[in-house]
C-alpha positions in Angstrom: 213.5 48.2 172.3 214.7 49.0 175.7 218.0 48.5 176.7 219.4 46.0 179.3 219.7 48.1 182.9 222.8 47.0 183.9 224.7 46.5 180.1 222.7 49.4 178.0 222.4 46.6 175.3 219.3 45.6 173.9 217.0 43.2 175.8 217.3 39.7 173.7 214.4 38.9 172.1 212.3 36.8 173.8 211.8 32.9 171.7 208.8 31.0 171.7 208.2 28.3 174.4 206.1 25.8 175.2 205.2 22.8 177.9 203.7 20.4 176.9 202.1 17.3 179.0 201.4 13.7 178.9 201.7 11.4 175.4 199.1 13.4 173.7 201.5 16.1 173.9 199.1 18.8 175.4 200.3 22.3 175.2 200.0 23.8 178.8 201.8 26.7 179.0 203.6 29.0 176.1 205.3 32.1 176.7 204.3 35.3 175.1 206.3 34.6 172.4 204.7 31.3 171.9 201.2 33.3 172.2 202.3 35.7 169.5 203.4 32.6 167.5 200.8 30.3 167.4 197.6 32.1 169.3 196.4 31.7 172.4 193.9 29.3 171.2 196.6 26.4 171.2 196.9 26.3 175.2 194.6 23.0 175.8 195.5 21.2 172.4 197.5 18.5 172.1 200.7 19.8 169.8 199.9 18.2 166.6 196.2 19.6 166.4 197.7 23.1 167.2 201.2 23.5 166.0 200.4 22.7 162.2 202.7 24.8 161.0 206.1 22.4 162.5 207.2 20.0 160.1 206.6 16.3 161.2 210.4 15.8 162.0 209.5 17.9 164.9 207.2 16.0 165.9 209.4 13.0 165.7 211.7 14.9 168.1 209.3 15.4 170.8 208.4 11.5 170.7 211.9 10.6 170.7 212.8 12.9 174.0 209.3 11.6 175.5 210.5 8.0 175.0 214.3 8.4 175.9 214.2 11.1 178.3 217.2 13.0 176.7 217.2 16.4 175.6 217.8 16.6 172.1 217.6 19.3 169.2 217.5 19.7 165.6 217.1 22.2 162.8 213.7 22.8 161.0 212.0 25.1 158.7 208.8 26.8 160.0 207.3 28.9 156.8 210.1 28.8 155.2 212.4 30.0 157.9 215.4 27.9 159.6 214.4 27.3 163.4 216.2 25.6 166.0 213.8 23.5 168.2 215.7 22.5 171.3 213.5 19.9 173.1 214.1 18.8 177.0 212.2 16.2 179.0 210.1 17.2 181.9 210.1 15.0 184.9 208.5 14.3 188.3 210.4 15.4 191.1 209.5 12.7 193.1 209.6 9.4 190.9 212.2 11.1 187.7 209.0 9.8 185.3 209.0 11.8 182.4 205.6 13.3 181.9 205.7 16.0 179.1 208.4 17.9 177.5 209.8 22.0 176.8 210.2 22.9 173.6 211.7 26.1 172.3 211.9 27.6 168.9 214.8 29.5 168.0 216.0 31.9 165.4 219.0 32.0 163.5 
């Protein structure tokens, strides 16, 4: 791994992220870490149909930001590793609507 330029530490690894848009929860853009992840094949799927390997509860955090507009997070297990998905509403510029959400998918 390279090091940092300015520190000589190594570059943090890099977390899976995704947008996703509207209340079907459409993935639109992932990261390469997301691409690694769950395969580029998800872009253009709604979350649920692509992301089978989240447990519903994260699912149920993604409705709740959707509906509240908060940014909230939780602990899950993805294949029997402890994740942290940190959820955050997207909105218009223009009329503060939300209309999709980021998620991200740490590790401990």
């Amino acid at each position: 791994m390279a090091g940092s330029p300015d520190t000589g530490r190594p570059a943090p690894v890099q977390q899976p992220v995704a947008l996703l848009y509207g209340p079907g929860q459409r993935i639109v853009h992932g990261n390469p870490a997301f691409m690694a992840e769950f395969g580029s094949e998800a872009l253009g799927l709604p979350a649920r149909e692509a992301l089978l390997g989240l447990p519903g509860r994260a699912f149920e955090v993604i409705d709740r930001v959707l509906e509240s507009g908060r940014p909230l997070a939780c602990w899950i297990d993805v294949s029997g590793e402890r994740r942290r998905l940190t959820v955050a509403p997207r909105r218009d510029p223009e009329d503060k609507e939300v209309y999709g959400a980021a998620i991200r998918l740490a590790r401990k």
